[in-house]
VEXDREN-2710 file (C-alpha; in Angstrom, 1 decimal):
% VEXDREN-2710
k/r/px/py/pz
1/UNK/94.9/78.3/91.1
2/UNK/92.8/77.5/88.3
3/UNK/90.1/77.3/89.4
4/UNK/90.6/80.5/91.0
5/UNK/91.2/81.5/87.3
6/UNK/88.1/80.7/86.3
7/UNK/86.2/82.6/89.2
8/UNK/87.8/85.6/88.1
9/UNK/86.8/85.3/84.5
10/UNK/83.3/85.0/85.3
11/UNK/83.4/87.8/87.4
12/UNK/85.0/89.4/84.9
13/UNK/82.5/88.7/82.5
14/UNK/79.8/90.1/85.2
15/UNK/81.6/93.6/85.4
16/UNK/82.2/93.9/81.3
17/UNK/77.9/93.2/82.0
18/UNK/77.5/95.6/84.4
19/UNK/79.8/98.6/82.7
20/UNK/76.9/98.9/80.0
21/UNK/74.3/98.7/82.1
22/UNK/72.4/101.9/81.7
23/UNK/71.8/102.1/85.9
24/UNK/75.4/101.9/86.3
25/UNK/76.4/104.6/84.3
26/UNK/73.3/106.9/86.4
27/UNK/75.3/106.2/89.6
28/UNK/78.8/107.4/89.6
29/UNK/79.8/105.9/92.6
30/UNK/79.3/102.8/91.1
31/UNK/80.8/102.8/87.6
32/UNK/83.8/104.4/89.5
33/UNK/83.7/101.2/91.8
34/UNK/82.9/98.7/88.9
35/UNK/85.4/100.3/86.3
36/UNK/88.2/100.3/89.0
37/UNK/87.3/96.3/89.4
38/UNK/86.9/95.8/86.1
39/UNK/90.7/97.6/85.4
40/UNK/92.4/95.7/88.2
41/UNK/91.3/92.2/86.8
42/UNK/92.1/92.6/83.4
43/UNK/96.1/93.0/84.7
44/UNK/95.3/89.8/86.8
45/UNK/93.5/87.9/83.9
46/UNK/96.2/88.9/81.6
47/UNK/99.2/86.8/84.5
48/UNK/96.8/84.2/84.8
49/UNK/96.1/83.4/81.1
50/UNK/99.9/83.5/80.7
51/UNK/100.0/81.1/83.9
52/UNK/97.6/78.8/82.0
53/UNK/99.3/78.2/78.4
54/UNK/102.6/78.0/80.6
55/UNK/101.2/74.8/82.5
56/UNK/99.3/73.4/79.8
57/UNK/103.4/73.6/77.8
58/UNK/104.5/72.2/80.5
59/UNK/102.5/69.4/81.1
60/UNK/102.5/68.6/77.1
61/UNK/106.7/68.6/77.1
62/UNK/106.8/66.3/80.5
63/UNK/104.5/64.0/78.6
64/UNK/106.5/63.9/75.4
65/UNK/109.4/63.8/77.2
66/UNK/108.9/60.7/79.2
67/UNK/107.6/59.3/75.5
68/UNK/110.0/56.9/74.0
69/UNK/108.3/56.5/70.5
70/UNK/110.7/59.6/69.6
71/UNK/114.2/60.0/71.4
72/UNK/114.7/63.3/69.6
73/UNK/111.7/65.0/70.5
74/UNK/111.8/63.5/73.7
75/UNK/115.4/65.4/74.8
76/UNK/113.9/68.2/72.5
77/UNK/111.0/68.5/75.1
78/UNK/113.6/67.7/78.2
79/UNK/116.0/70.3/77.3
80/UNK/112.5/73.0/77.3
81/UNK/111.1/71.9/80.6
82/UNK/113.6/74.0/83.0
83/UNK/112.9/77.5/82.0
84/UNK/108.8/76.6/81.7
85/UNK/109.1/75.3/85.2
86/UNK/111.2/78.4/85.9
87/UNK/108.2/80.5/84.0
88/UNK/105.6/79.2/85.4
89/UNK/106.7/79.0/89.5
90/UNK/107.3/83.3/88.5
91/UNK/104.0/83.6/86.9
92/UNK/102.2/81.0/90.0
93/UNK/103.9/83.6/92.3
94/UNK/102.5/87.4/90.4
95/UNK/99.1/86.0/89.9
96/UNK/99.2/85.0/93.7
97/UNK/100.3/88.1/94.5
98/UNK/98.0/89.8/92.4
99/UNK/94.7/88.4/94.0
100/UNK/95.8/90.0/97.4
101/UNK/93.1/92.4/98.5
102/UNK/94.2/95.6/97.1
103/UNK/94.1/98.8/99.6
104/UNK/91.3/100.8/97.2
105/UNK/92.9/104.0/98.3
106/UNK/96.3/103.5/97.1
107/UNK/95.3/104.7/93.4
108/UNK/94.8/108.0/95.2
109/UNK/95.9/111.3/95.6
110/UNK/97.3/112.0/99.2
111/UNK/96.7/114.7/102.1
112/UNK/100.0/115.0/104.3
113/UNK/100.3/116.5/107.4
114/UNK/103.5/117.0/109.0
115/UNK/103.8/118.7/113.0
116/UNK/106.8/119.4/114.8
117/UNK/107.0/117.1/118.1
118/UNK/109.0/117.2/121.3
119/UNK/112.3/119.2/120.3
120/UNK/111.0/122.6/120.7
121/UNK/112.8/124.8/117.7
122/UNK/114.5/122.0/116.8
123/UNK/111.5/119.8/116.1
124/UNK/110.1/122.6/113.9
125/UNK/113.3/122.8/111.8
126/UNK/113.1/118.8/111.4
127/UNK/109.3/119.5/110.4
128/UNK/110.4/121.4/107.6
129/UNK/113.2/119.0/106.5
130/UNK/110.7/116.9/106.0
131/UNK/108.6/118.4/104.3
132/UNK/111.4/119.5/101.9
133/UNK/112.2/115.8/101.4
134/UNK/108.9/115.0/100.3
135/UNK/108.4/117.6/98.0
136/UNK/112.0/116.7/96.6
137/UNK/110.7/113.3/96.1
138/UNK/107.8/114.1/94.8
139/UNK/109.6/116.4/91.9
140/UNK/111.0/113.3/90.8
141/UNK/107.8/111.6/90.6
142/UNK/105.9/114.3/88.9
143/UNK/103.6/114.8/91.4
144/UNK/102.1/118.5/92.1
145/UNK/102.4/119.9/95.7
146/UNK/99.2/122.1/96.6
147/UNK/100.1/123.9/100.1
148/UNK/97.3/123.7/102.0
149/UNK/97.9/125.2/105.5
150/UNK/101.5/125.9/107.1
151/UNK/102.0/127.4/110.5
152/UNK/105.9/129.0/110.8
153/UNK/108.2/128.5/113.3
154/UNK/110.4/131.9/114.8
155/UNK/113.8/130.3/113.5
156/UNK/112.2/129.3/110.2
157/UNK/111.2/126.0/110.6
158/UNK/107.4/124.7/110.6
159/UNK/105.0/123.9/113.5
160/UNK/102.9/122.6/111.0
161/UNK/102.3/121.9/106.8
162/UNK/99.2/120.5/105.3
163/UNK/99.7/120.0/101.7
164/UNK/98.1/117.9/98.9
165/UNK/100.3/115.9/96.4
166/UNK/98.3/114.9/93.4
167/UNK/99.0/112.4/91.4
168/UNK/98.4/108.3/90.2
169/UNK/99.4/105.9/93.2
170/UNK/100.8/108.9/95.7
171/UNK/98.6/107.4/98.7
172/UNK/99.8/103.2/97.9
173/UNK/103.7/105.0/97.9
174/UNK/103.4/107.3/100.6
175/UNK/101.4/105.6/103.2
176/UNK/103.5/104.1/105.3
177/UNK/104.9/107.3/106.1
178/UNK/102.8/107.0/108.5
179/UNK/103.8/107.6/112.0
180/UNK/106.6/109.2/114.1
181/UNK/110.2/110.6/112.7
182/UNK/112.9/110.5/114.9
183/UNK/116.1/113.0/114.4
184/UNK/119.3/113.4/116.1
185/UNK/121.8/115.7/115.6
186/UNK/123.9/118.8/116.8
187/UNK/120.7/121.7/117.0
188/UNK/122.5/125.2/115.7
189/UNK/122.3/127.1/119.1
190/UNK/124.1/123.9/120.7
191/UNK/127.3/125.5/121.5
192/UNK/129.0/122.3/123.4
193/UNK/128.3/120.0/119.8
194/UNK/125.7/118.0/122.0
195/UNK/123.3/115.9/120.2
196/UNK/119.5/116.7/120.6
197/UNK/116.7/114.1/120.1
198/UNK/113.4/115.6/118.7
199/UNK/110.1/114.7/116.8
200/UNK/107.6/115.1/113.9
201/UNK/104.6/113.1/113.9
202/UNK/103.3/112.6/109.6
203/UNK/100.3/111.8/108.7
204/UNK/99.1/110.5/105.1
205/UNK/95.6/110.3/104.2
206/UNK/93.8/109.5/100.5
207/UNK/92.4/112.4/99.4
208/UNK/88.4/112.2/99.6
209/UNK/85.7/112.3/96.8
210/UNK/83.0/114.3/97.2
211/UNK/81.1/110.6/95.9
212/UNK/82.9/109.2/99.0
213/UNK/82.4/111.8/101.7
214/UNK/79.6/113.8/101.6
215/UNK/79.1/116.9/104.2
216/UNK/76.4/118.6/105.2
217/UNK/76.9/122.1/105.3
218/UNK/74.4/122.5/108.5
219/UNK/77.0/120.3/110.4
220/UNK/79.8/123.1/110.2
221/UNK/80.3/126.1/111.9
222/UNK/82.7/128.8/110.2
223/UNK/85.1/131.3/111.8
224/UNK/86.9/133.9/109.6
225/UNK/90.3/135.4/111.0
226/UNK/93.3/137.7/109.6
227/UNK/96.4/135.7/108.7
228/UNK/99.2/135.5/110.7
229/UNK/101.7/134.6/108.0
230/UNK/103.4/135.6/104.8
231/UNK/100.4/136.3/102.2
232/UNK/101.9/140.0/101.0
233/UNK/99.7/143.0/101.7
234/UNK/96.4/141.0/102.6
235/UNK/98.1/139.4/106.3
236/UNK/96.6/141.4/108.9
237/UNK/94.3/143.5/107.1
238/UNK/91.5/141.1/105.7
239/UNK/89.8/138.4/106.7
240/UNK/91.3/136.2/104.6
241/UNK/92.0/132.8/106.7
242/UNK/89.1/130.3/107.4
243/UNK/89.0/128.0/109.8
244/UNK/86.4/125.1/109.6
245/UNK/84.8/123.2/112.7
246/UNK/82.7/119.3/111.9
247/UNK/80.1/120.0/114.8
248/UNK/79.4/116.2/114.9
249/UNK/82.9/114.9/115.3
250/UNK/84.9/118.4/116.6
251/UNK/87.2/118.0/114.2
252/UNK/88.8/121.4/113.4
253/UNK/90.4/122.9/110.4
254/UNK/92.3/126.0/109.5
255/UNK/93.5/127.6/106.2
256/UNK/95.6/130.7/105.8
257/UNK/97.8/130.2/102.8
258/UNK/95.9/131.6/100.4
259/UNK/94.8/135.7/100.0
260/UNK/91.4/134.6/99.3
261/UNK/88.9/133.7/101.6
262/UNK/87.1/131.2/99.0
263/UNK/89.6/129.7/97.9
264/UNK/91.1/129.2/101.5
265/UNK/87.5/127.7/102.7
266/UNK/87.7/125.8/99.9
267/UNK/90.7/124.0/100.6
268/UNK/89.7/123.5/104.3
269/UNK/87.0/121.9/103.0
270/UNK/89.1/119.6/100.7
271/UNK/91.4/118.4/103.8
272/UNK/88.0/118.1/106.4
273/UNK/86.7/115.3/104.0
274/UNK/90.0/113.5/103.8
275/UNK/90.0/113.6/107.6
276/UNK/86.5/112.1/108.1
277/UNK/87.5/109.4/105.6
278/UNK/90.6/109.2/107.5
279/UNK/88.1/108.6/110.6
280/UNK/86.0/105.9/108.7
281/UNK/88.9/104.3/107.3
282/UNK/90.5/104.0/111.7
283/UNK/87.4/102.7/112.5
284/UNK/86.7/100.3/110.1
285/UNK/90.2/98.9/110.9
286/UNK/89.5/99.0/114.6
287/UNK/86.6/96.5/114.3
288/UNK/88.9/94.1/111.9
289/UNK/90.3/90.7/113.3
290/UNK/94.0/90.8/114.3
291/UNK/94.6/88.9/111.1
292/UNK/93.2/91.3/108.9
293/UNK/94.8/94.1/110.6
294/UNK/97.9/92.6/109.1
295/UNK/97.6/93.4/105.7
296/UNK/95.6/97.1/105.7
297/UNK/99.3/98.5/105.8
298/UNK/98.2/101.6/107.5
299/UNK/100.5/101.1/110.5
300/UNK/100.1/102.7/114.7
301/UNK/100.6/106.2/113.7
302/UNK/101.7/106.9/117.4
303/UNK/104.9/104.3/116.7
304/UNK/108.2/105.8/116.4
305/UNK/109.2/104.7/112.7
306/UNK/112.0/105.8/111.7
307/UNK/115.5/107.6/113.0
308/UNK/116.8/110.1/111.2
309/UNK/120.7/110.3/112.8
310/UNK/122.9/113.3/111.1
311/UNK/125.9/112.8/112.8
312/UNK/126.1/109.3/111.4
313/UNK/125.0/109.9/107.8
314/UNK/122.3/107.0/108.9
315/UNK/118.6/106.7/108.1
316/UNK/117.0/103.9/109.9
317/UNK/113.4/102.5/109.5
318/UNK/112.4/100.2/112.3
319/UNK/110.4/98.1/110.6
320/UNK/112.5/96.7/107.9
321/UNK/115.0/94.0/108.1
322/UNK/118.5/94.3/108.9
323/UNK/119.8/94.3/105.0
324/UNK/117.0/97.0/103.9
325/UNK/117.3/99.1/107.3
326/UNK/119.9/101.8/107.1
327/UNK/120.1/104.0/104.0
328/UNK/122.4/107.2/103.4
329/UNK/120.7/110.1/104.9
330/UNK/122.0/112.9/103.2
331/UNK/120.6/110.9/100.2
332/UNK/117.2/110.0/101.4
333/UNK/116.8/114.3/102.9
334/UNK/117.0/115.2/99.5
335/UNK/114.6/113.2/97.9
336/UNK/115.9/110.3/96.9
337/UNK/113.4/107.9/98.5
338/UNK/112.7/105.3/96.2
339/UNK/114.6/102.6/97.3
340/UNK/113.1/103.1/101.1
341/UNK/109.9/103.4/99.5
342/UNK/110.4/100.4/97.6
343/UNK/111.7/98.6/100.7
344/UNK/108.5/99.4/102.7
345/UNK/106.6/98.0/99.6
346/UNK/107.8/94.9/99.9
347/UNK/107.6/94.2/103.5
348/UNK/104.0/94.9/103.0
349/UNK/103.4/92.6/100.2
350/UNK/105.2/89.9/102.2
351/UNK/103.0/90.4/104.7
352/UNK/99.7/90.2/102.7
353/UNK/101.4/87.0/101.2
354/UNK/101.9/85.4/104.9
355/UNK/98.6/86.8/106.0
356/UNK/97.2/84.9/102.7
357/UNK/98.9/81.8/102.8
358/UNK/97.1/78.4/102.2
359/UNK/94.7/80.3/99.9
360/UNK/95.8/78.3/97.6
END
């Protein structure tokens, strides 16, 4: 581990180089790329510098105690050497931890999508639960919600939302969100107090530089539509909606929230470029080894998740072990994720770690 210690100091060394460099401050990609580097391994410098003086105690206390020149300050040094070896296993473990590959997108904003699956009606109004629980959630954090697209259901629920939460880390918390939400409970046109099963599939996607993702306007073909939606006195009567076709990849966006046409185009745009990183980031992962594949944390978006039972007051997420499982569901529907979310964390990092062990 030292001398993994070292490595990072000279590398460290190299970026502090580079950050003044007059060619890296020309290319933004770049100093975005070298000034993230550089901020990630100072935290990691800072553990392993601790790590270091711990060991070097450590060593100097087992030496003096096995001295016998001085009995005092040999039981002195004895009586020390538990909580340094304590210290120092915690502080082996957090810099090992730390040197994990980080996912560079997880410092990012996110895009969600959230669609109503098989459940007809009933899927919709799950859809919108949904996205009530995340906005709920994301109150707490202090995140902002930017409604990008929706598409209503008749009994009030949601086909679809599209919405942007800004804000540090949203992507590395929300990502494993990933995938397919189970519900069951008694649908409110069930007269016989039958339990349904139905389905909304969530996406969660970084949110895309323009550095990152540049389009060429030539590549995309524009359509302009009246909303169909609430907008006030503008649905119906202007043009106001855009939707937004990638003629390379057919990838198809639509916007209609917003009574302005620029500022709805402007928005599709935002959510087109998260979708074509989206698509770079799939492929990329597709052409990884099995073993890497382990520790990108994306997840099979097409995997049913998570089960969402009402009757039961139970929240289960399949992935997680049987202690971290099952949560309260009327707690989780209104927003108070963190502890799943914090669950989910850790199975990833446990993971990374089995994916990374003999590193060392």
């Amino acid at each position: 581990m030292l001398s993994e210690l070292e490595r990072r100091e000279k590398r460290f060394s190299e970026l502090e180089r580079l950050l003044v460099e007059p060619d890296t401050a020309r290319d933004i990609k770049k100093f975005r790329e070298v000034s993230k580097e550089h901020s990630d391994l100072k935290e990691i410098l800072a553990v392993g510098h601790e790590y270091r003086k711990v060991k070097t105690d450590l060593d100097e206390n087992r030496l003096l105690a096995a001295s016998a020149d001085d009995k005092e300050l040999a039981e002195l040094a004895a009586s020390e050497l538990p909580a340094l070896e304590a210290r120092e296993a915690e502080l082996a473990e957090t810099f090992k931890t730390l040197l994990i590959p980080k996912d560079p997108n997880d410092s990012k904003s996110a895009i969600v999508e959230i669609r109503a699956g098989t459940g007809g009606e009933e899927a919709a109004l799950f859809a919108a639960d949904l996205y009530r629980m995340y906005t709920r959630y994301s109150e707490e954090q202090r995140w902002k919600i930017d409604v990008m697209n929706t598409s209503p259901a008749d009994m009030g629920g949601l086909k679809e939302v599209i919405f942007l939460v800004e804000g540090n880390g949203v992507y590395g918390r929300l990502k494993h969100e990933n995938g397919v939400h189970r519900v069951q409970r008694v649908p409110r046109t069930e007269a016989q107090g039958r339990i349904h099963t139905s389905a909304a599939s969530v996406i969660v996607m970084p949110e895309a530089d323009d550095v990152e993702i540049s389009v060429n306007m030539a590549d995309l073909r524009f359509d302009y539509f009246r909303s169909s939606g609430p907008g006030g006195q503008n649905v119906n009567k202007t043009e106001s909606a855009v939707r937004i076709t990638h003629i390379p990849t057919g990838l198809v966006v639509s916007c209609q929230d917003e009574k302005s046409q620029h500022k709805n185009k402007a928005k599709g745009l935002k959510v087109l470029q998260s979708r074509l990183l989206d698509a770079e980031e799939e492929r990329k992962i597709k052409e990884m080894s099995v073993e890497k594949k382990k520790i990108v944390g994306t997840g099979d978006r097409s995997e049913k998740i998570r089960t969402y039972n009402f009757p039961q007051n139970r929240l289960t997420d399949h992935r997680l072990t049987d202690s971290d499982k099952n949560h309260s569901l009327s707690s989780v529907i209104e927003g108070k994720m963190e502890p799943l979310i914090e669950a989910l964390r850790r199975l990833d990092m446990a993971e990374r770690l089995k994916s990374d062990n003999g590193a060392f």
